[in-house]
C-alpha positions, 0 to 999 in steps of 0.5 A: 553255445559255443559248440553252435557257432554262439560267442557269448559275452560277459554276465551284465547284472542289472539290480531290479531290471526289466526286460527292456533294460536287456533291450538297452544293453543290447543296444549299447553292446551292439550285439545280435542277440540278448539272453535276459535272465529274470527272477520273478518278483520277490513275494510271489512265494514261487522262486521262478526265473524267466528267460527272455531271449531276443534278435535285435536285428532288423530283416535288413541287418541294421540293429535295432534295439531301441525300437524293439517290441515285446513281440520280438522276444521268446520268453521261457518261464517258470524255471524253477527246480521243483515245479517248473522247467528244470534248469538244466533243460532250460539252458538246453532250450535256451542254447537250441533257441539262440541257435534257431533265432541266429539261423532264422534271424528272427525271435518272439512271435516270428519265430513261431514257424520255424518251433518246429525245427527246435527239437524240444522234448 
């Protein structure tokens, strides 16, 4: 990510979190952008992990984390290495849709227009 002008910070493991408890740290840290890796739930028999990338920032640039709704985040499922999204091709997209949502300020379902220039096989 750095290579895309992308700091990142230190891995925070929250044991049973949701996507919103990604929502609260980004908050807490005050941070623009939140990359939120979750296992999916134990007795699902598939071993997937889901990637839920968010911009917390408001059009006007003031954070906004605690108002942030579900519509806000792009998520990437099914990652998994046998029958789902590879993990190395996932963290592929994952850096090309940080880099995306930091251009464009925007992630989830208002990002959609811009899909075009991710440049995803």
């Amino acid at each position: 990510m750095q290579d895309r002008g992308i700091s990142s910070g230190k891995d925070i493991y929250v044991h049973n979190g949701r996507v919103r408890a990604g929502y609260h740290i980004g908050g807490i840290l005050g941070v623009q952008l939140v990359v939120h890796l979750i296992g999916e739930r134990p007795g699902t028999g598939t071993n997937n992990l889901s990637a839920y990338i968010t911009y917390g920032l408001s059009p006007e640039g003031a954070l906004r984390w605690e108002t942030i709704e579900h519509a806000n985040t792009t998520a990437l499922c099914s990652i998994n290495r046998g029958i789902g999204v590879n993990p190395a091709e996932a963290a592929l997209r994952i850096v090309k849709l940080a880099a995306l949502m930091m251009a464009y300020k925007r992630s989830g379902v208002f990002l959609l227009p811009y899909l075009g220039d991710l440049d995803v096989k």
